[in-house]
OpenMM code with the backbone's topology and positions (N, CA, C; nanometers):
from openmm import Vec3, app, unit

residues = "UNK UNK UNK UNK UNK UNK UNK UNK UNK UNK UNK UNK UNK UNK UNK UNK UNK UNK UNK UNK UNK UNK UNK UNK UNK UNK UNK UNK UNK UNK UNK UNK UNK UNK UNK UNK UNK UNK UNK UNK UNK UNK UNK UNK UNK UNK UNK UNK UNK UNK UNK UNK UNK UNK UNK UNK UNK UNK UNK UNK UNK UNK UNK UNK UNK UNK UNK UNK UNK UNK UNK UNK UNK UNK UNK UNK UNK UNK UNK UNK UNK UNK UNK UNK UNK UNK UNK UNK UNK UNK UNK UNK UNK UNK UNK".split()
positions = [
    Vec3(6.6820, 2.3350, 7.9072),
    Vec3(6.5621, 2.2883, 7.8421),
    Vec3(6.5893, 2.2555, 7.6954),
    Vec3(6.6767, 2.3349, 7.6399),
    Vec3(6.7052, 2.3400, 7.5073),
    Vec3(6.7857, 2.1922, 7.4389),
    Vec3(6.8688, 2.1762, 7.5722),
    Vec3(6.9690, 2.0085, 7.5627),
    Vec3(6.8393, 1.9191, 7.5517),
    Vec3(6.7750, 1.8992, 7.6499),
    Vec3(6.6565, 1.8590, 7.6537),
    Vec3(6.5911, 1.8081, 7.5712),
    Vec3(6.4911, 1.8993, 7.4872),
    Vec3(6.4759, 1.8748, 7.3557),
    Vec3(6.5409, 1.8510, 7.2250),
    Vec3(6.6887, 1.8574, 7.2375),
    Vec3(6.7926, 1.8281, 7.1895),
    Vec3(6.8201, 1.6648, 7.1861),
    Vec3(6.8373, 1.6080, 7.3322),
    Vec3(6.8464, 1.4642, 7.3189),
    Vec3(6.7120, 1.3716, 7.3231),
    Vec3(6.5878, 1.4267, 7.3463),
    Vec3(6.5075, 1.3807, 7.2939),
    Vec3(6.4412, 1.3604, 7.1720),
    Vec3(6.5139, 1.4842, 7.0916),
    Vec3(6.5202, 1.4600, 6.9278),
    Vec3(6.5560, 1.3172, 6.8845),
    Vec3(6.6902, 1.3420, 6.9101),
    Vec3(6.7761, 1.2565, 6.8534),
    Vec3(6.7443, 1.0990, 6.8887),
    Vec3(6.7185, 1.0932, 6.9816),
    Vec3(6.6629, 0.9357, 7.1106),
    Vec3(6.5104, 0.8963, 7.0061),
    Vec3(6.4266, 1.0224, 6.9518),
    Vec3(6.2995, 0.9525, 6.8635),
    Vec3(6.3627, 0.9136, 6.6885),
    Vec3(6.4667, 1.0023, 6.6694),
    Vec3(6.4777, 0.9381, 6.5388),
    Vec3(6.5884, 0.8342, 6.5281),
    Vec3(6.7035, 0.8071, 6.6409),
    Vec3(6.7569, 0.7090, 6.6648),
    Vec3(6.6496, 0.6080, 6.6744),
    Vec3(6.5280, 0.5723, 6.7579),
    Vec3(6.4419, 0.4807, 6.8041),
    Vec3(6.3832, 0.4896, 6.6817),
    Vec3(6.3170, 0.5721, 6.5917),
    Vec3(6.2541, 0.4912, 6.4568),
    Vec3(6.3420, 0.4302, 6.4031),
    Vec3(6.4718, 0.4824, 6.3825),
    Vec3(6.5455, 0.4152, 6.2622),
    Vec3(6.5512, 0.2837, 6.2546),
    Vec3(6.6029, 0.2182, 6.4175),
    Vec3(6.5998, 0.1205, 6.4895),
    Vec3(6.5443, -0.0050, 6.3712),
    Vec3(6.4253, -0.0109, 6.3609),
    Vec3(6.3456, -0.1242, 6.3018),
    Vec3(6.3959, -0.0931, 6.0878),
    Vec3(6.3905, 0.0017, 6.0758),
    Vec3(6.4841, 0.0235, 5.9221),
    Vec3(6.5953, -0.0728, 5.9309),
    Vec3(6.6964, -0.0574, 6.0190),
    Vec3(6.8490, -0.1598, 6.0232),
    Vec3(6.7620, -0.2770, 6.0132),
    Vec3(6.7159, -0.2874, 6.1119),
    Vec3(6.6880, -0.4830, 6.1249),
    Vec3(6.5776, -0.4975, 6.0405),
    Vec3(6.4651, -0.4239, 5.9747),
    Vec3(6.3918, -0.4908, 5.8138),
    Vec3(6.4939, -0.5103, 5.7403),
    Vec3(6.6334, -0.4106, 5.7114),
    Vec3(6.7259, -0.4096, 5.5760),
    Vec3(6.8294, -0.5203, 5.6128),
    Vec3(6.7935, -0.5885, 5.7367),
    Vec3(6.9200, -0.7339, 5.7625),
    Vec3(6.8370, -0.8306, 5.7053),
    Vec3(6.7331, -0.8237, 5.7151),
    Vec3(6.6493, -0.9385, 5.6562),
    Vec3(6.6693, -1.0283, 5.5316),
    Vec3(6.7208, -1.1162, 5.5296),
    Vec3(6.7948, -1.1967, 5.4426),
    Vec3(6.6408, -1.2529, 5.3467),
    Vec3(6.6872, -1.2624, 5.2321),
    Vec3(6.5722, -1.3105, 5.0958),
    Vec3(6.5437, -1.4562, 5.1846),
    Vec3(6.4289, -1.4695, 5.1007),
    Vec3(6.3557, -1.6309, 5.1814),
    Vec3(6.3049, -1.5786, 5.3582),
    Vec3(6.3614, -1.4960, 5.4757),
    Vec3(6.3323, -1.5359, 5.5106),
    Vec3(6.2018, -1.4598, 5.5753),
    Vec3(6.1518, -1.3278, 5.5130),
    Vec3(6.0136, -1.3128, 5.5483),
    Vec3(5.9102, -1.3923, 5.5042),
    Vec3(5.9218, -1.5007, 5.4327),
    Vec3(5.7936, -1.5800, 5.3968),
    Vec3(5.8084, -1.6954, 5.5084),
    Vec3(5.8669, -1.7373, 5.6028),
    Vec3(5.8707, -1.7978, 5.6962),
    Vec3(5.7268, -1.7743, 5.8157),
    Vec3(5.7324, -1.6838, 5.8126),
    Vec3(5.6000, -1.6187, 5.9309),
    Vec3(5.4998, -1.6703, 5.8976),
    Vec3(5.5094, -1.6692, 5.6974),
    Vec3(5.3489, -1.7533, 5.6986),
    Vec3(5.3247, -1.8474, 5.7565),
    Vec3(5.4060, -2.0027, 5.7501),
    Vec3(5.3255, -2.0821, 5.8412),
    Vec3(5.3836, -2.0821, 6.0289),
    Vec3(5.5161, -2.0341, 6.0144),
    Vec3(5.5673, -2.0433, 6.1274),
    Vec3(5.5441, -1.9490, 6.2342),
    Vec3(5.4091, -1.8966, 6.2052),
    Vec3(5.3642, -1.7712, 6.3176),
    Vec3(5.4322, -1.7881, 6.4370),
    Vec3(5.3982, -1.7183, 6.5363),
    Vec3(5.4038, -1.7352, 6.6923),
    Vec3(5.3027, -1.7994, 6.7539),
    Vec3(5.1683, -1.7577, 6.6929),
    Vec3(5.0832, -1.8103, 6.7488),
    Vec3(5.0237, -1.9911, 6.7079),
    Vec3(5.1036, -1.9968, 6.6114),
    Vec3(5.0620, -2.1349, 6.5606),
    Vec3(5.1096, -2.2886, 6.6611),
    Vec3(5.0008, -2.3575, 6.6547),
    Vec3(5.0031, -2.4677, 6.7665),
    Vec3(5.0767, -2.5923, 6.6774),
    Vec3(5.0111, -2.5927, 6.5795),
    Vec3(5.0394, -2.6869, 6.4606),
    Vec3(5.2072, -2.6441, 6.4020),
    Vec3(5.2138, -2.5860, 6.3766),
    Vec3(5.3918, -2.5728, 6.3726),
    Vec3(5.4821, -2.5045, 6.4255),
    Vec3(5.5835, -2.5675, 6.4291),
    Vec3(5.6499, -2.4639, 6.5770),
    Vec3(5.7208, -2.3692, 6.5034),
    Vec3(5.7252, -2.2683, 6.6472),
    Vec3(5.7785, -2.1711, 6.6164),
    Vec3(5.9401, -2.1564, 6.6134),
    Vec3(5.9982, -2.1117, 6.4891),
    Vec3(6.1259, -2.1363, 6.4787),
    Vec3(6.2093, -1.9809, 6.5340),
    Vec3(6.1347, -1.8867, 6.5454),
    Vec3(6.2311, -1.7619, 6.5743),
    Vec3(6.2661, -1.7972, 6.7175),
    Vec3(6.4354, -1.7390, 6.7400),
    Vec3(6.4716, -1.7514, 6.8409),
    Vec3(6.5705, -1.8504, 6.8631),
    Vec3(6.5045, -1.9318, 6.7895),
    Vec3(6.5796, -2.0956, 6.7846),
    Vec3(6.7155, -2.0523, 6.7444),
    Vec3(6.7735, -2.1868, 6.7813),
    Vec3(6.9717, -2.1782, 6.7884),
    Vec3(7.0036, -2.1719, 6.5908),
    Vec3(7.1230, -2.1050, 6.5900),
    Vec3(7.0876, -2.1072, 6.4502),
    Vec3(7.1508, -2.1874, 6.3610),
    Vec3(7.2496, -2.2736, 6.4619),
    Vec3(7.3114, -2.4320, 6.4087),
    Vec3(7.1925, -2.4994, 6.3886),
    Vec3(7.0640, -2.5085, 6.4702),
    Vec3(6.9967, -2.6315, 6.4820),
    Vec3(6.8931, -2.6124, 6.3791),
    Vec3(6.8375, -2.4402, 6.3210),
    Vec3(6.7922, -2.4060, 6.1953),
    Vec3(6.8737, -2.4741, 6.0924),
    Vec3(6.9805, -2.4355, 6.1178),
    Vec3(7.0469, -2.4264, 5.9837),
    Vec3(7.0753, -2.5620, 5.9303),
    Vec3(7.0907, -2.7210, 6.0317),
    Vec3(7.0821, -2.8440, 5.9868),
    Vec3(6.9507, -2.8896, 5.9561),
    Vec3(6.9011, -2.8354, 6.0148),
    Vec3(6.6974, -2.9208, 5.9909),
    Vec3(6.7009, -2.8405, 5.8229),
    Vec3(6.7133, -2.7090, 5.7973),
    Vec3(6.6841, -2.6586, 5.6563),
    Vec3(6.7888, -2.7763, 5.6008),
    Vec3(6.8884, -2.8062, 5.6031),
    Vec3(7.0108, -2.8224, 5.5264),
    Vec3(6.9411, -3.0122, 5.4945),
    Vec3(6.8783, -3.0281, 5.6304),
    Vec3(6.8238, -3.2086, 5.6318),
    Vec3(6.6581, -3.2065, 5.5546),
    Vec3(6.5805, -3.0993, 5.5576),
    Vec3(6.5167, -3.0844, 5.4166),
    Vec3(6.5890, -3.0579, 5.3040),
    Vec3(6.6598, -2.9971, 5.2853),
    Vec3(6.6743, -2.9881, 5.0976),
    Vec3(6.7606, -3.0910, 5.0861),
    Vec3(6.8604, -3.2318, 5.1462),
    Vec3(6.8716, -3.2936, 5.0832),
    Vec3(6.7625, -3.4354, 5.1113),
    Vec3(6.6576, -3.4052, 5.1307),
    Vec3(6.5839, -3.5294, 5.1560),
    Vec3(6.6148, -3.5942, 5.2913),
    Vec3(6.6982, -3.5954, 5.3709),
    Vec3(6.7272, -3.7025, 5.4643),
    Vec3(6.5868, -3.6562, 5.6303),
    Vec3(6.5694, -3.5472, 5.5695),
    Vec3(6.4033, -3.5047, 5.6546),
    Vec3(6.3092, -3.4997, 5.5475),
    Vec3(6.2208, -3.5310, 5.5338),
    Vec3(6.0986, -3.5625, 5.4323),
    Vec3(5.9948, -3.4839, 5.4960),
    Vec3(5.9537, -3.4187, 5.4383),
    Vec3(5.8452, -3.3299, 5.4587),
    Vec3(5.7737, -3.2978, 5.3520),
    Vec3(5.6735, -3.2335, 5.3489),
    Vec3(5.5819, -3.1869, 5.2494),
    Vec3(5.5527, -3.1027, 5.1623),
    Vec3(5.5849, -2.9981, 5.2887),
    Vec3(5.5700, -2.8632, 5.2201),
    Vec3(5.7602, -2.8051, 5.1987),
    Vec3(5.8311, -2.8212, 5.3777),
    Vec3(5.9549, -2.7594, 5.3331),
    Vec3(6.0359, -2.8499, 5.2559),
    Vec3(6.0588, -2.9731, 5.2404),
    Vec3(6.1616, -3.0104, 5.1340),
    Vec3(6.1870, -2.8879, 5.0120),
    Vec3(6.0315, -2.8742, 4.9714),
    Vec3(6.0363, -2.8162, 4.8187),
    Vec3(6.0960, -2.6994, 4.8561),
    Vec3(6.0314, -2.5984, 4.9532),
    Vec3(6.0944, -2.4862, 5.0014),
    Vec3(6.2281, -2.4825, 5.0198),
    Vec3(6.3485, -2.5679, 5.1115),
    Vec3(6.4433, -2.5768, 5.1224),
    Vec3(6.5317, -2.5622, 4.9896),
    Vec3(6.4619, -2.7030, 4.9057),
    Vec3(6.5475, -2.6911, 4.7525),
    Vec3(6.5888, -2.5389, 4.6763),
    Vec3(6.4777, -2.4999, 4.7174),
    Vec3(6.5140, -2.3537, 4.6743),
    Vec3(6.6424, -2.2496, 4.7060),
    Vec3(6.7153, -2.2877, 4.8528),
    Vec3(6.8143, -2.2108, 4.8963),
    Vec3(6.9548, -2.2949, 4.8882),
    Vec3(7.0464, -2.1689, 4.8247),
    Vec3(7.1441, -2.2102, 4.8536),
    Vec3(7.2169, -2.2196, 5.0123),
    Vec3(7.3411, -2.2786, 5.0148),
    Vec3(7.3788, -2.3446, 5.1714),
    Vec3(7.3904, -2.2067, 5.2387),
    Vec3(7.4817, -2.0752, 5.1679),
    Vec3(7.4715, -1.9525, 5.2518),
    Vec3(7.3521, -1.8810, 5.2792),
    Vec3(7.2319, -1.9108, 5.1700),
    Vec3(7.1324, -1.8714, 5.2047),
    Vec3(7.0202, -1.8815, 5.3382),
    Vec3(7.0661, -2.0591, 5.3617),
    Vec3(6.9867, -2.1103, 5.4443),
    Vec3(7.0750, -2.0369, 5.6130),
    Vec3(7.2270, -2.0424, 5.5571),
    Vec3(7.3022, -2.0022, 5.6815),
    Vec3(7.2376, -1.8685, 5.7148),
    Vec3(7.2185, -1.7611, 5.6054),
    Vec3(7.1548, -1.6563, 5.6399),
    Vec3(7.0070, -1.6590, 5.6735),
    Vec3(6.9136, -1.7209, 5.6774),
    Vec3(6.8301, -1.7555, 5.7292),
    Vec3(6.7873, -1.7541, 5.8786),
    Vec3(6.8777, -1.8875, 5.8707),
    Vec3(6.8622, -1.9313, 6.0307),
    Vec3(6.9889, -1.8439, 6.0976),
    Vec3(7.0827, -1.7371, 6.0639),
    Vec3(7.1273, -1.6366, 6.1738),
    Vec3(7.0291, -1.5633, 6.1803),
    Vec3(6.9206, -1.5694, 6.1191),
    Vec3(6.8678, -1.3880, 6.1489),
    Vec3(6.7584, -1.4711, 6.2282),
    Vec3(6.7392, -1.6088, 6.1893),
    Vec3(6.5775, -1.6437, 6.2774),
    Vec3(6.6379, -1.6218, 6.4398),
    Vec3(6.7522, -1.6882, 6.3961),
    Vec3(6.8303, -1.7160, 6.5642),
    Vec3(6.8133, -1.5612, 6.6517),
    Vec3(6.7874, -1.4526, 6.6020),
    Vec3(6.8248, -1.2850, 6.6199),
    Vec3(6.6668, -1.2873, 6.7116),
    Vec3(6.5614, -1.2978, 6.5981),
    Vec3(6.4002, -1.2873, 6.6270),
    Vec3(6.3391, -1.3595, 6.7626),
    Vec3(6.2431, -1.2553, 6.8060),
    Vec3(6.2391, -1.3433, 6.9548),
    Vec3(6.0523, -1.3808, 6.8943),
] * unit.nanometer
topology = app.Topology()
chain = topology.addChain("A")
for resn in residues:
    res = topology.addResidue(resn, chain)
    for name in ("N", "CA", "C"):
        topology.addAtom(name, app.Element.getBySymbol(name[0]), res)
């Protein structure tokens, strides 16, 4: 009984920690993404999940202009090229 409560210790604070690792992978820039790119949003798609080559050229085809957009051009300008790479690996992670 004693093992018991022993590996069920360990199995609840292994399982909280869980979400600590993956908030502290979270690369700068990319929690403000959710604002418009919810899950539930009809109007813009949802990018988590997505491949993270195909993130990482659409960001890379906003910030130099050759995708024109509105809102992300300006957003894009903001990241550097490893930034955006870190970006779109972690969107690629998110389901």
């Amino acid at each position: 009984m004693k093992a018991l409560r022993t590996s069920l210790a360990i199995g609840l604070i292994v399982a909280s920690a869980a979400p600590v690792r993956a908030a502290s992978a979270l690369p700068p820039g990319a929690a403000s993404c959710s604002g418009c790119h919810a899950a539930t949003s009809q109007a813009i798609p949802n990018i988590y999940g997505r491949d993270a080559d195909a993130t990482r050229s659409t960001l890379l085809a906003f910030r130099n202009g050759s995708m024109p957009a509105t809102v992300m051009t300006r957003i894009a300008k903001g990241f550097s090229e490893d930034e955006i790479g870190s970006i779109a690996a972690w969107l690629a992670t998110q389901k």
